[in-house]
C-alpha positions as CSV (number, residue, x, y, z in Angstrom):
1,X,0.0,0.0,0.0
2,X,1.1,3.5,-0.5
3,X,0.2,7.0,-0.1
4,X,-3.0,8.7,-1.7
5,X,-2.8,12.1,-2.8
6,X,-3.5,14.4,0.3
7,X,-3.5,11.5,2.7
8,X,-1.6,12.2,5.5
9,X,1.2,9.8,7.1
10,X,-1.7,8.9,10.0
11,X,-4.4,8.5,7.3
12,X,-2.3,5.9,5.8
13,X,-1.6,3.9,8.8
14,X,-5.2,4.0,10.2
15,X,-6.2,3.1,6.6
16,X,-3.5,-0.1,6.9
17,X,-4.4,-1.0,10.2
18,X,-8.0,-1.6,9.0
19,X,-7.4,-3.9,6.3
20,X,-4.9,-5.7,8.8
21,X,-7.5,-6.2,11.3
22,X,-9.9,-7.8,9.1
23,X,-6.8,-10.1,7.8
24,X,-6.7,-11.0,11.7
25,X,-10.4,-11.5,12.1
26,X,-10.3,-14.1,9.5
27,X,-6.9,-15.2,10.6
28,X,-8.3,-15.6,14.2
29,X,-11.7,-17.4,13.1
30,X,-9.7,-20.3,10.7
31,X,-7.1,-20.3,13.0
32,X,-9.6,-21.3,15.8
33,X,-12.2,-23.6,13.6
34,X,-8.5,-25.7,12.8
35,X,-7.7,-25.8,16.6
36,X,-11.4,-27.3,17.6
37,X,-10.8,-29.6,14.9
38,X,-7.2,-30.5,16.6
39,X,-8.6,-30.8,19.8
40,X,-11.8,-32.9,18.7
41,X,-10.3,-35.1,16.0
42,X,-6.9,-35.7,18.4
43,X,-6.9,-37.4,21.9
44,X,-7.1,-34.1,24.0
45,X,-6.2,-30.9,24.3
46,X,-2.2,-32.0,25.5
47,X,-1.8,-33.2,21.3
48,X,-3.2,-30.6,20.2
49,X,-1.9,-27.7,21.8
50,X,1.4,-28.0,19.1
51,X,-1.5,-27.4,16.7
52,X,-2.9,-24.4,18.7
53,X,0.7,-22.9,18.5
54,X,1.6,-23.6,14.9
55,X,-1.8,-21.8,14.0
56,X,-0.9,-18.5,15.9
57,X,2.4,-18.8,14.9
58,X,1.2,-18.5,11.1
59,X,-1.2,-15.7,12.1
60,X,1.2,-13.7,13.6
61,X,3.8,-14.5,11.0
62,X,1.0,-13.6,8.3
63,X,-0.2,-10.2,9.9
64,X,3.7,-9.3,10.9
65,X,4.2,-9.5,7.0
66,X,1.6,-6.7,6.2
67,X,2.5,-4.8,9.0
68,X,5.9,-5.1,7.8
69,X,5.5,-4.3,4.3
70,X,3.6,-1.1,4.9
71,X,6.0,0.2,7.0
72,X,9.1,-0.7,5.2
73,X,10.0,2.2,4.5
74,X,9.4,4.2,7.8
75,X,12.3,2.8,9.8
76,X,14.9,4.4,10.9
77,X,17.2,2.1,10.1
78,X,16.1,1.5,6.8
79,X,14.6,-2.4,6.4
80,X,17.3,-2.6,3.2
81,X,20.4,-2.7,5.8
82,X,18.5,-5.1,7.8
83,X,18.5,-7.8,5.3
84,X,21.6,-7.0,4.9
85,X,22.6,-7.7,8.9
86,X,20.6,-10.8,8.6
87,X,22.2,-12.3,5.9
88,X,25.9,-11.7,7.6
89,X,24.4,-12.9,10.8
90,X,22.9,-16.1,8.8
91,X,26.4,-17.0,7.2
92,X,28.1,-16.2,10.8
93,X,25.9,-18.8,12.4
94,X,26.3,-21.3,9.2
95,X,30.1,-20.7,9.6
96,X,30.2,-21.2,13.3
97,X,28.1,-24.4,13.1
98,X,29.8,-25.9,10.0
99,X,33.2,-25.5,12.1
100,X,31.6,-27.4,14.4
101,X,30.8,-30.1,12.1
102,X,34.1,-30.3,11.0
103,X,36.0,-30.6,14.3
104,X,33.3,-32.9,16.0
105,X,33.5,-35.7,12.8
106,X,30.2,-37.0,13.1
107,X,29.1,-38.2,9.4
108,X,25.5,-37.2,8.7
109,X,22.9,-39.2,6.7
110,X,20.1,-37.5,4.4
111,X,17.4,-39.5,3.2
112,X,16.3,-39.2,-0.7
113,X,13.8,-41.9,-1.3
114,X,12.8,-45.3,-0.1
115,X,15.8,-47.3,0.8
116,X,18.5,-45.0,-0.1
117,X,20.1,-42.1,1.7
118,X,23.3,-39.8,0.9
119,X,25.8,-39.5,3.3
120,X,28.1,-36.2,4.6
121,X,31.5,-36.8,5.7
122,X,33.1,-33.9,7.5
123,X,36.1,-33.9,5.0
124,X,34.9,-34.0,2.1
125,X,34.4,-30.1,0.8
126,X,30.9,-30.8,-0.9
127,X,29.5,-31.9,2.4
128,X,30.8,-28.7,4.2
129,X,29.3,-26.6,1.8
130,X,25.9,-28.6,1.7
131,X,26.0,-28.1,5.6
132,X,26.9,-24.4,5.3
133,X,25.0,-23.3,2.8
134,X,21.6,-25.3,4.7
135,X,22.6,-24.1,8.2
136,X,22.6,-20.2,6.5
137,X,19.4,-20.7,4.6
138,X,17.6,-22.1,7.4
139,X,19.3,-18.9,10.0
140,X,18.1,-16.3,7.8
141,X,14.8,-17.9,7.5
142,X,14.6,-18.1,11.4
143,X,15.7,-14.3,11.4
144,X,12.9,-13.7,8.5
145,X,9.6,-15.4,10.0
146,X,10.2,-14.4,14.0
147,X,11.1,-10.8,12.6
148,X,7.1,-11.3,11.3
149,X,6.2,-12.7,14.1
150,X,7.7,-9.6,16.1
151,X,5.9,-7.1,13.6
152,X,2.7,-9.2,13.7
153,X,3.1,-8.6,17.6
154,X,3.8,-5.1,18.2
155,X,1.5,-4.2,15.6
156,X,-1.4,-5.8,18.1
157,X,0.7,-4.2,21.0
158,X,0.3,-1.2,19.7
159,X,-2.8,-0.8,18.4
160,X,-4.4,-1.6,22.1
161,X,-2.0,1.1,23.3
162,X,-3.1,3.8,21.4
163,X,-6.7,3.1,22.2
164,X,-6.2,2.2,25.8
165,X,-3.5,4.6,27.6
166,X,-5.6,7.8,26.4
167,X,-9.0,6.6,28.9
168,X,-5.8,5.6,31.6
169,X,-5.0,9.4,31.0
170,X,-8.4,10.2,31.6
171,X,-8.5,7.9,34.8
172,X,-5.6,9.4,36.2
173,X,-6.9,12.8,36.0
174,X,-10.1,12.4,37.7
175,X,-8.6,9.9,40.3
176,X,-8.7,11.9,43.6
177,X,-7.5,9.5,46.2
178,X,-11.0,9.9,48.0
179,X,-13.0,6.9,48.8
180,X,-15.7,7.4,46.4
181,X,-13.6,7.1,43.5
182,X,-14.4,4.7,41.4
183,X,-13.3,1.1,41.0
184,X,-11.5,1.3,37.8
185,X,-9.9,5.1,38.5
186,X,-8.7,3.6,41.9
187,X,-7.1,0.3,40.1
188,X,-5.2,2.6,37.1
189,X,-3.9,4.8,40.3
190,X,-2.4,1.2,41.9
191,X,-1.2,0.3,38.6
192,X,0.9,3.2,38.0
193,X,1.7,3.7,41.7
194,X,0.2,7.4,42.0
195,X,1.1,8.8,45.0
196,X,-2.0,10.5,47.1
197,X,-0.8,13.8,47.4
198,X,-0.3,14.7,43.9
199,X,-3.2,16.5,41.9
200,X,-3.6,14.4,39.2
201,X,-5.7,16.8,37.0
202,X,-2.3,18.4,36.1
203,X,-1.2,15.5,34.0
204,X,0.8,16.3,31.2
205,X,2.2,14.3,28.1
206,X,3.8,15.6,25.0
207,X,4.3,14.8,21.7
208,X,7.7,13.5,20.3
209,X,9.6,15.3,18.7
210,X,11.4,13.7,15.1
211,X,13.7,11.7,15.9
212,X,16.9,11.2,13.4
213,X,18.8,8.6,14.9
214,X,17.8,4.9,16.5
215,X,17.2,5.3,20.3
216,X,19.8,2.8,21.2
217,X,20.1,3.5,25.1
218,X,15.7,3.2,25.2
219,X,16.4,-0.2,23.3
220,X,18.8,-1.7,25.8
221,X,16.8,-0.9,28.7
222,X,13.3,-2.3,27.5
223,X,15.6,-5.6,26.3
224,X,17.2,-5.8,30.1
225,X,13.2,-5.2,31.7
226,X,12.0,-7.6,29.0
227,X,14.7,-10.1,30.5
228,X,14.2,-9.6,34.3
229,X,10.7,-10.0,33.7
230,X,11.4,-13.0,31.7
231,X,13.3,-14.3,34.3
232,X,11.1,-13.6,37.2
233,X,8.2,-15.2,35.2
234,X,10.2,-18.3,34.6
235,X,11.3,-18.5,38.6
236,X,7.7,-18.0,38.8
237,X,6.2,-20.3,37.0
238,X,8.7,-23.5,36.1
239,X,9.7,-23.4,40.2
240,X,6.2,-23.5,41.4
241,X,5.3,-26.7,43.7
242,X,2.5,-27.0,41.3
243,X,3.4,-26.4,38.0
244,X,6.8,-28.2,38.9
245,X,4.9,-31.6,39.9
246,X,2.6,-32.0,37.9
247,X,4.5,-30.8,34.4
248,X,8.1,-30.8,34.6
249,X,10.7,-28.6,34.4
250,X,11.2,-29.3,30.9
251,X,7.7,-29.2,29.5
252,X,7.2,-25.8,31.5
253,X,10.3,-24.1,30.1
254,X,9.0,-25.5,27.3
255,X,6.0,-23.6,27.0
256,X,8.0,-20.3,28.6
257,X,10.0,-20.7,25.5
258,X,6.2,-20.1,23.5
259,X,5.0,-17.9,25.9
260,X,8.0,-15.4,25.5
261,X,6.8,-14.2,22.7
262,X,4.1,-11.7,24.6
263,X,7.0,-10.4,27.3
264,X,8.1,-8.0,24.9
265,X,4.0,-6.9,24.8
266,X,4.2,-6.5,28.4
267,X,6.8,-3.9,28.4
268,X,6.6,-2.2,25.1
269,X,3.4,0.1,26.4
270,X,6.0,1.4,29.1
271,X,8.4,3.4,26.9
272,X,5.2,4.8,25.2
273,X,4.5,6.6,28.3
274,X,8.4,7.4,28.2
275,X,8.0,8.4,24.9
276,X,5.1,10.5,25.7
277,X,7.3,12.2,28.7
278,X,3.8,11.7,30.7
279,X,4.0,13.4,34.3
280,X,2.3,14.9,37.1
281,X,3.5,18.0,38.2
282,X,5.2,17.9,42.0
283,X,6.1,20.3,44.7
284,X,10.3,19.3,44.4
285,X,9.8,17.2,40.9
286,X,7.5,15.7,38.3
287,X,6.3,12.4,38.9
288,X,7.0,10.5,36.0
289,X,4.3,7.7,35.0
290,X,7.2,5.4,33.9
291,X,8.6,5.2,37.1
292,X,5.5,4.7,38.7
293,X,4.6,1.6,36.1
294,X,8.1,0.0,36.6
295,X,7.6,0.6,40.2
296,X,4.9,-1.1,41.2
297,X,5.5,-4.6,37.9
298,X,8.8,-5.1,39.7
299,X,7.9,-4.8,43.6
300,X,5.0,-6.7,42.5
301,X,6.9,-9.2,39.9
302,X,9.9,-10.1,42.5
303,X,7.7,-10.2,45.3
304,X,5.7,-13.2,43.8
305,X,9.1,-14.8,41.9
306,X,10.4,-14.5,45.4
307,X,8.0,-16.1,47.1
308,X,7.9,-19.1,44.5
309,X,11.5,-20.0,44.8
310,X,11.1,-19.8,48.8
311,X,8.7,-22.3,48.3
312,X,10.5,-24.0,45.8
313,X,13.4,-24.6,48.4
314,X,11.4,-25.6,51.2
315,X,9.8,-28.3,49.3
316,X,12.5,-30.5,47.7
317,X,16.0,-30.0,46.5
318,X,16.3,-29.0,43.2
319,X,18.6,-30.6,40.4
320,X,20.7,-27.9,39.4
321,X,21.9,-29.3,36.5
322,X,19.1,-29.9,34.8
323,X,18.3,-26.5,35.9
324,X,20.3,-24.8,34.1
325,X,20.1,-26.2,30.9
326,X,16.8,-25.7,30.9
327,X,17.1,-22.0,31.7
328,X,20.1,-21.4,29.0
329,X,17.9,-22.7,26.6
330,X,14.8,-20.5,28.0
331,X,17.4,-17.4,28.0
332,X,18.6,-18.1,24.6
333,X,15.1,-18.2,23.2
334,X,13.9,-14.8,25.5
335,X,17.0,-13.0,24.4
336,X,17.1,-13.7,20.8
337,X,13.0,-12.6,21.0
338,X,13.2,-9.4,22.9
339,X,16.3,-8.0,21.0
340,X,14.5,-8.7,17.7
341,X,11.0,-7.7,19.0
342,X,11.6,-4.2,20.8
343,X,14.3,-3.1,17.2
344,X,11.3,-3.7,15.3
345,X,9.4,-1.8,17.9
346,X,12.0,1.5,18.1
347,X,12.8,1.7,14.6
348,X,9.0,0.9,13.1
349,X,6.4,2.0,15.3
350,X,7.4,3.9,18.8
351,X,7.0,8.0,16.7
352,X,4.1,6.7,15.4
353,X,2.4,5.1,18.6
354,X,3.3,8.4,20.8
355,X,2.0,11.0,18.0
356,X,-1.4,9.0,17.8
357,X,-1.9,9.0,21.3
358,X,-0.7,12.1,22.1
359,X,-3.5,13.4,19.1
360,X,-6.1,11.5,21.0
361,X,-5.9,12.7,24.4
């Protein structure tokens, strides 16, 4: 899609965002009919929940593409010189795993038809190439469809953002402290850890101005929240008594390894409010509604991580072998994801996200 004459730069992306939602809708209805049918036609929901993430795999992967193509040309870092880092990173990882190959001399069979199969000897040049020239392709595929899947997830990210933090604006300013505040005014206060003796009809936020350059100091710390949170969910979760007894360590990391694809969700709304430089005035300072989110997710994330572990310990010894494999593995996977997720986030979509809330409130 491109530009109309006399549509604006908002226009377009409202316009794009439209036909992408309908491509979800119908994404989200087949994706679900094919998951019944998984679930019916298997023998539970356990064998059918690698159909479940297969199909919103492919949805993602399908919305992240239009997402991606109409904004290809809006990065700053423009999405030409990152095919280009992805295909040096794909022959990196196919050199480092072919060397790999080489030294470790373990001869590798491919089938090619009933009864027959062709065999890769480490020292013979043919095979190395075969091996380095599959182990590239399949890298820079990898790089390719969870770069979609990161665009297909922002995208969603960011749409409820931009519909969602303009009412918490509106919350915050009529939140009083008083006792007959309402429900939802008192839970958006909690949330973003207001403190009562502000006047919270003074909030402010302000639009952001053009930015030239890629905000590489924002991007490391939203990949280092993305991995403590990461990390306290996984304490959380593959530690618990519970989850821990009657799943396994590895089938839980397991699905933390799926799961990790929404952490970046979780903290990408954050550095809108950053972006948006949203504050209440003080007596001494400003009170700056990024501090006050990040305040109360990690009190309230390592208090409950915390308190799993403890229990953890007190119930049985742990293997701390299998441990940490299982958590290099999760980290690898987390890492890889947040790095790719929030770049696609800073360099596509963050200017765009702040100037369409800031014009709604």
């Amino acid at each position: 899609m491109k530009l109309r004459e006399g549509e604006t730069r908002c226009q377009y992306l409202e316009r794009v965002d439209r036909r992408t939602m309908r491509i979800l809708i119908a994404l989200v209805i087949l994706s679900a009919s094919i998951d019944f049918l998984g679930i019916f036609m298997g023998e539970g929901m356990v064998n059918a929940s690698g159909v479940i993430v297969a199909t919103i795999n492919l949805s993602l992967i399908i919305v992240g593409i239009v997402a991606w193509t109409s904004r290809s040309e809006m990065g700053l870092i423009h999405t030409s010189r990152f095919f280009r880092w992805s295909v040096l990173i794909a022959l990196a990882g196919g050199a480092i795993l072919t060397t790999y190959y080489i030294f470790v001399g373990e001869t590798v069979w491919i089938g090619i038809g009933p009864g027959g199969a062709f065999e890769l000897v480490p020292t013979d040049p043919i095979a190395i190439l075969l091996v380095f020239g599959t182990v590239s392709f399949g890298v820079w595929g990898a790089i390719l469809g969870y770069t979609s899947i990161g665009f297909g997830v922002v995208w969603i990210t960011t749409l409820i953002s931009r519909r969602v933090l303009p009412w918490a604006f509106d919350s915050i300013r009529m939140f009083t402290g008083a006792r007959s505040d309402e429900l939802r005014l008192k839970l958006v206060a909690w949330f973003v850890y207001v403190p009562n003796v502000l006047d919270t009809s003074k909030l402010r936020i302000e639009s952001l101005e053009e930015k030239r350059a890629f905000p590489t100091r924002k991007f490391f710390l939203a990949v280092g929240w993305e991995l403590l949170i990461g990390t306290v969910i996984a304490v959380y979760f593959s530690l618990n008594p519970f989850v821990y007894e009657n799943i396994g360590l590895v089938e839980a990391m397991s699905i933390l390894g799926t799961v990790s694809i929404i952490i970046p969700a979780i903290v990408i709304p954050w550095f809108a409010l950053a972006g948006l430089n949203a504050r209440i005035p003080g007596i001494k300072r400003d009170f700056l509604l990024f501090n006050g989110v990040r305040s109360r997710i990690f009190q309230t994330f390592i208090a409950l991580g915390t308190l799993a572990l403890l229990i953890r310990l007190a119930v049985e010894e742990l293997r701390p072998g299998e441990l940490l494999e299982q958590f290099f593995y999760f980290y690898l996977t987390l890492s890889l994801l947040a790095i790719l997720f929030t770049f696609v986030y800073f360099n596509y979509f963050e200017s765009d996200l702040v100037q369409n809330i800031f014009d709604r409130y």
